[in-house]
Structures are given as structure tokens and as C-alpha cells.
Wavefront OBJ file of the C-alpha trace (Angstrom):
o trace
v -3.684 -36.898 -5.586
v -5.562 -36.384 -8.966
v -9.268 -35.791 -9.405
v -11.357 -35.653 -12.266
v -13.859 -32.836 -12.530
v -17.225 -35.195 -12.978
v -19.496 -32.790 -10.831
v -20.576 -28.859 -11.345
v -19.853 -26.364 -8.719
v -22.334 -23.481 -9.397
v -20.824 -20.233 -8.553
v -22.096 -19.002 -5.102
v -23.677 -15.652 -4.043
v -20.824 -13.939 -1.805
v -22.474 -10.675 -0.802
v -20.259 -8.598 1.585
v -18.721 -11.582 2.964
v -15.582 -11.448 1.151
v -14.907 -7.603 2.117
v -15.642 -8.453 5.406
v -12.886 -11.429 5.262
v -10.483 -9.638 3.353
v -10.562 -6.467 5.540
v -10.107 -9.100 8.495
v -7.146 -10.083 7.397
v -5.256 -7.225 6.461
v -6.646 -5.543 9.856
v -5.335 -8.549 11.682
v -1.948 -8.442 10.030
v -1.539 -4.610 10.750
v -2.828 -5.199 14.315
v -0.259 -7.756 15.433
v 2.675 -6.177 13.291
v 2.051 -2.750 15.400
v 1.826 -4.639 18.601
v 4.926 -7.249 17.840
v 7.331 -3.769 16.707
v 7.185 -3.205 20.382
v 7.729 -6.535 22.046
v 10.754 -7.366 23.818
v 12.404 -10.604 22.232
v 13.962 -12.884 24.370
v 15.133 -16.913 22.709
v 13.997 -18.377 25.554
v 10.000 -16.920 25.013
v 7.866 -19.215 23.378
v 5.352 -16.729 22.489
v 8.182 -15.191 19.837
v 7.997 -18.098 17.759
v 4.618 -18.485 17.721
v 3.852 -15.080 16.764
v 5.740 -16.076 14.355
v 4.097 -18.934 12.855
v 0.959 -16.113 13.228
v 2.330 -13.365 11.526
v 3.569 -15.485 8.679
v 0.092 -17.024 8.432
v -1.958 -13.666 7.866
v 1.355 -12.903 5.972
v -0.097 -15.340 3.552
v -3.557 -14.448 3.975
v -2.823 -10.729 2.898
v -1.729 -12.103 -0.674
v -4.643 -14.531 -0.960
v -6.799 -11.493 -0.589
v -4.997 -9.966 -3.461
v -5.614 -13.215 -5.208
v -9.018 -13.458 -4.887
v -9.265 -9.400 -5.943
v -7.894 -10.716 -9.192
v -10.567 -13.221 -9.310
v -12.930 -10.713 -8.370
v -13.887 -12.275 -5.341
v -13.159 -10.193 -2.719
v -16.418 -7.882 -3.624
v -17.848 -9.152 -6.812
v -20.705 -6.605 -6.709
v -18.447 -3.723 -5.459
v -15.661 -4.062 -8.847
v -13.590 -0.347 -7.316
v -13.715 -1.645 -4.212
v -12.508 -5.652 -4.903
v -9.985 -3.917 -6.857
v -8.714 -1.303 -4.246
v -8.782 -4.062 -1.533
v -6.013 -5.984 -4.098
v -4.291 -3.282 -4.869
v -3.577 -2.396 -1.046
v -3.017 -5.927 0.228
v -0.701 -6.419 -2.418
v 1.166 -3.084 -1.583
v 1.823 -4.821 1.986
v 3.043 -8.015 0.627
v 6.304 -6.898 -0.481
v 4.791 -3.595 -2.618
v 3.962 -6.268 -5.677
v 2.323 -4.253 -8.602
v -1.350 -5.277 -8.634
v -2.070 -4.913 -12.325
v 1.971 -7.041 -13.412
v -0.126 -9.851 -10.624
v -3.435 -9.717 -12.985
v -1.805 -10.260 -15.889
v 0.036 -13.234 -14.922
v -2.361 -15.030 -12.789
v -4.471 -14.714 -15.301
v -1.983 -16.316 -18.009
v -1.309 -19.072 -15.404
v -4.943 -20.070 -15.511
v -5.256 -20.088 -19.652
v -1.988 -21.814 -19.808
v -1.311 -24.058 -16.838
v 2.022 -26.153 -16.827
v 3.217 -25.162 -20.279
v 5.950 -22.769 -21.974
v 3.406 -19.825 -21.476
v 2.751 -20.322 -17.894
v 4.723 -17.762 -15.875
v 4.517 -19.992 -12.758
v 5.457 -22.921 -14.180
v 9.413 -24.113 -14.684
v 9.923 -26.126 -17.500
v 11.558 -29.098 -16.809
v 10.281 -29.430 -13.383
v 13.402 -28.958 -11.446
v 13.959 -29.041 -8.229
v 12.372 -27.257 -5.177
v 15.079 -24.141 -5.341
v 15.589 -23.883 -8.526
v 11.874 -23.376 -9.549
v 11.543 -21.295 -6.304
v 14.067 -18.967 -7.978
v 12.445 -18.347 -10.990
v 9.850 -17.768 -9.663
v 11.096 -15.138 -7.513
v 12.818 -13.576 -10.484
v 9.320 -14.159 -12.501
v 7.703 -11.682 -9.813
v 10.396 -9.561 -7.947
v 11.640 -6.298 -9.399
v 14.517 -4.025 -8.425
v 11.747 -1.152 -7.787
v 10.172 -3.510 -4.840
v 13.375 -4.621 -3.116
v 13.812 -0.824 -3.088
v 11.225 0.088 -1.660
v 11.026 -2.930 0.846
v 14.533 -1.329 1.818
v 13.662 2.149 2.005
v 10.607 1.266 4.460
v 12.963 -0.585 6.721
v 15.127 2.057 6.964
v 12.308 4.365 7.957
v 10.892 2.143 10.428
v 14.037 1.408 11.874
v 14.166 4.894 12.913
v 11.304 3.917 15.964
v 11.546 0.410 16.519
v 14.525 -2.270 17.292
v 16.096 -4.166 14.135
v 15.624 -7.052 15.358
v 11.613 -6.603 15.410
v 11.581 -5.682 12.178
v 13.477 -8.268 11.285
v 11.612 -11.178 13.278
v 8.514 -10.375 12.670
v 8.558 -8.379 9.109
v 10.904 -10.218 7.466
v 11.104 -13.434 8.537
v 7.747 -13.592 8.471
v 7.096 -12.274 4.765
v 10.111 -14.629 3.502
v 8.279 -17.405 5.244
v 4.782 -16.680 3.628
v 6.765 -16.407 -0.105
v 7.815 -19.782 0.495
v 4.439 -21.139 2.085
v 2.488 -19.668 -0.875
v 5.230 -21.008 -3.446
v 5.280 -24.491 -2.351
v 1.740 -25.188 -1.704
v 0.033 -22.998 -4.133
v 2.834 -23.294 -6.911
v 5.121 -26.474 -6.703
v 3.216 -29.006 -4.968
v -0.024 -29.174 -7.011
v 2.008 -28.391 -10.982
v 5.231 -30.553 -10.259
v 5.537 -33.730 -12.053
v 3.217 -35.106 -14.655
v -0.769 -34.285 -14.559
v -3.335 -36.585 -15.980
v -5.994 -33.951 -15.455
v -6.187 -31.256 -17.949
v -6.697 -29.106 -19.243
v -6.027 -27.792 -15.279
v -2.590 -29.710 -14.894
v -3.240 -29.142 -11.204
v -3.812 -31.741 -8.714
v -4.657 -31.520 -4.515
v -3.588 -32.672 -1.577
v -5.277 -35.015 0.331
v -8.547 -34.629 2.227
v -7.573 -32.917 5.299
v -9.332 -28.947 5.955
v -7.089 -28.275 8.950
v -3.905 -28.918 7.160
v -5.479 -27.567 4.164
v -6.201 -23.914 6.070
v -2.745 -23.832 8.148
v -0.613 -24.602 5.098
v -2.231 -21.754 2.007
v -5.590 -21.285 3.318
v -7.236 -23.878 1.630
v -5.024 -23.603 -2.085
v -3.866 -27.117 -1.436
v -6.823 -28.063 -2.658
v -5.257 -26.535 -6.112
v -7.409 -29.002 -8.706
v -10.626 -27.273 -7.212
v -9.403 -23.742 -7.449
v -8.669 -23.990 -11.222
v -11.747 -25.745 -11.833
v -13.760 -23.574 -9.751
v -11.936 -20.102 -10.055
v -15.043 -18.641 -9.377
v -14.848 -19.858 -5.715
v -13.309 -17.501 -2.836
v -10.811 -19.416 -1.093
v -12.974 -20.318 2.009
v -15.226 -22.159 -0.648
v -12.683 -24.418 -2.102
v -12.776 -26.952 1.228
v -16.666 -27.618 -0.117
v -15.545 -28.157 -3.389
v -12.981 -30.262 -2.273
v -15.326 -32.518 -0.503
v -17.323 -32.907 -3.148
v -14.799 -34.030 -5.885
v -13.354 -36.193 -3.125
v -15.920 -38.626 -3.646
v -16.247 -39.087 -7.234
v -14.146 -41.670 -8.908
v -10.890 -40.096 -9.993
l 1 2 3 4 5 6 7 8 9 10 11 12 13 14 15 16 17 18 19 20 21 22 23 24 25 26 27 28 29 30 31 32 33 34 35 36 37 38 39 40 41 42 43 44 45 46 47 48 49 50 51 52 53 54 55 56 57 58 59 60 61 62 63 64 65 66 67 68 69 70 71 72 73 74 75 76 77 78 79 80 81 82 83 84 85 86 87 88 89 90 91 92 93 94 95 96 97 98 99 100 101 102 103 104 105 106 107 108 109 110 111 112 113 114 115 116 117 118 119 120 121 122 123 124 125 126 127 128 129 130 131 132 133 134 135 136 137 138 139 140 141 142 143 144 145 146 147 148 149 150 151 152 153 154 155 156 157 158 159 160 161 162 163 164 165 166 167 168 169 170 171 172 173 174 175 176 177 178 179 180 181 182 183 184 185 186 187 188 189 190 191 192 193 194 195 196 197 198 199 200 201 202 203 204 205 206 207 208 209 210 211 212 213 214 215 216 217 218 219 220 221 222 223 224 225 226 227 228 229 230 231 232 233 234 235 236 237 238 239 240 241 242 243 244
């Protein structure tokens, strides 16, 4: 769904509110993680899958946070610690380099959907093949290395197949999550609203917050970059209803 940007979203006063959300999430995600290393997996337990769906949910919200540090929204009056904040969540999400992520979020923004966009694919090809380079676009040797080299570790105290169900599974999970709803989705295709070249999904906060924490409403975000990610759903409401 396209919208055209015919209202002004003033930036908003944030406080401590985004340290306080940040640090939520990354507490939340170390929390269960410790807890799920020592629960006994069985198929036939519901609760596995679900935690799950959870872990693979604040998977997601972990690199948000590091997004929003690169926007300087995590605590825009506190720069050292908005920065430290990114720098650590992004260190858990797969040990991504937090200054390579500035650069290239930051490129992604000037240059949406063209040649010097390191999201974008040109061409717009499919689903996988746009998911792959964008996974070569990001991941290095040095990471996979290290991802490694902590799983051996940690396998040293707790069962494979913990580690594997609810570290890895879960952080391939979120990769693809944030890819396809914060990537593909809103810069596939042709855009008739630059110069964003990003358009949202439909109207819907629940879906919305379950699928990328609100960064299906894409249009907004690059519009609004000033906006943490719990602001976008306003913003969203608020384009919804001009003509578009």
C-alpha cells in the first residue's frame, strides 16, 4: 500500500524511554535464553515451540535496538550511551560490526531502491535470491567465526540441541523476519513514492508489532527516521488517512 507524505510528524521528546525499552529487550532476550539452555525438549511440548516464536521475536527486537542506536534513538540525549547500547545488541545478534551497520543503514536511507543502496537488489528478484545478497551484503567470515567459536564454548555446559533450538533457530528465524518485512516487502516492485521508494503494509498494529515491531509500516520510518520504532504505529495512523 503506498502513501503520500501530505502531513508533518514533528520529532518527539523521548527522554529515558528508549534506554529503558532497549535495555528491556536485550534483558528479556538474555533472561529467556539462560532459562531455555536448561529446558528439557520434548516434540510433543507445546511450550518448545512457542518459546520459540518468543525467542525469535526479542531475537528481532535486539537488532531493532541496534537500529534505532544508529538513528540515535535509543538515548538521544545520552550519544555514549545510545551508542554502547548498539554496539552491544548488535554484538548478540550474530556479533555484526556496529560501525560496517552505520554506514550502510545510513546509505540505504540517502539512496533507497537504487544501484547505491546496499539493501536493495537490482532487478528485484525473487524472495531467495535477494535474501542472499543480502546476507552476503552483511555477513563476514570473522562473524560466522565467531558465532562458531561461541557454540563450541557453550556447548561445553548445555545440550546441542538447546543451543540449537533456541539460539539458532531462533536467530535464523529473526534474519529472515527482519529481511522480509523490513527489507523485501516494503522496496520490492515499483514505488510511486519517492524519494523514500518505500511503501507499508496495511493498517493493522498487532500484525504490525508481531511481524518487525512496527517496520511494516516502512513508508513512515523513512519519512520519519526520527521516530523510535514504538512511534511509527502513530505515524502510521496518521498518514493512513490522508489521500494517497
Amino acid at each position: 500500500m503506498n502513501t503520500t507524505q501530505t502531513v508533518q510528524i514533528k520529532p518527539v521528546q523521548i527522554g529515558k524511554k528508549g534506554i529503558y525499552i532497549g535495555l528491556a529487550i536485550l534483558i528479556s532476550w538474555v533472561g529467556m535464553l539462560a532459562f531455555l539452555l536448561n529446558y528439557t525438549i520434548r516434540p510433543t511440548d507445546p511450550l518448545v515451540y512457542i518459546f520459540v516464536l518468543i525467542q525469535t521475536h526479542l531475537f528481532t527486537g535486539v537488532f531493532i535496538t541496534t537500529h534505532d542506536s544508529i538513528h540515535g534513538l535509543v538515548a538521544p540525549q545520552y550519544p555514549r550511551a545510545n551508542r554502547w547500547i548498539g554496539r552491544i545488541s548488535a554484538i548478540i545478534f550474530a556479533y555484526n560490526n556496529y560501525d560496517k551497520l552505520y554506514k550502510k543503514h545510513h546509505l540505504h536511507h540517502k539512496h533507497p531502491g537504487s544501484e547505491h543502496d546496499p539493501d536493495f537488489h537490482n532487478g528485484n528478484p525473487s524472495l531467495l535470491a535477494w535474501w542472499f545478497s543480502f546476507l552476503l551484503e552483511y555477513i563476514s567470515v570473522w562473524q560466522v567465526l565467531a558465532m562458531a567459536a561461541t557454540y563450541t564454548v557453550l556447548d561445553i555446559w548445555y545440550p546441542m540441541e538447546n543451543l540449537i533450538v533456541f539460539w539458532i533457530i531462533p536467530a535464523w528465524l529473526s534474519t529472515i523476519q527482519l529481511f522480509v518485512f523490513g527489507t523485501y516487502l516494503p522496496h520490492r516492485g515499483e514505488h510511486h513514492t519517492p524519494p523514500h521508494n518505500a511503501r507499508s503494509q496495511g493498517l493493522n498494529h498487532m500484525l504490525a508489532f508481531l511481524s518487525c515491531y512496527f517496520f511494516g509500516y516502512h513508508y513512515e520510518h523513512h519519512a520519519y527516521p526520527y521516530l523510535p520504532w514504538w512511534k511509527l504505529a502513530g505515524a502510521r495512523e496518521q498518514t493512513a488517512t490522508q489521500p494517497g
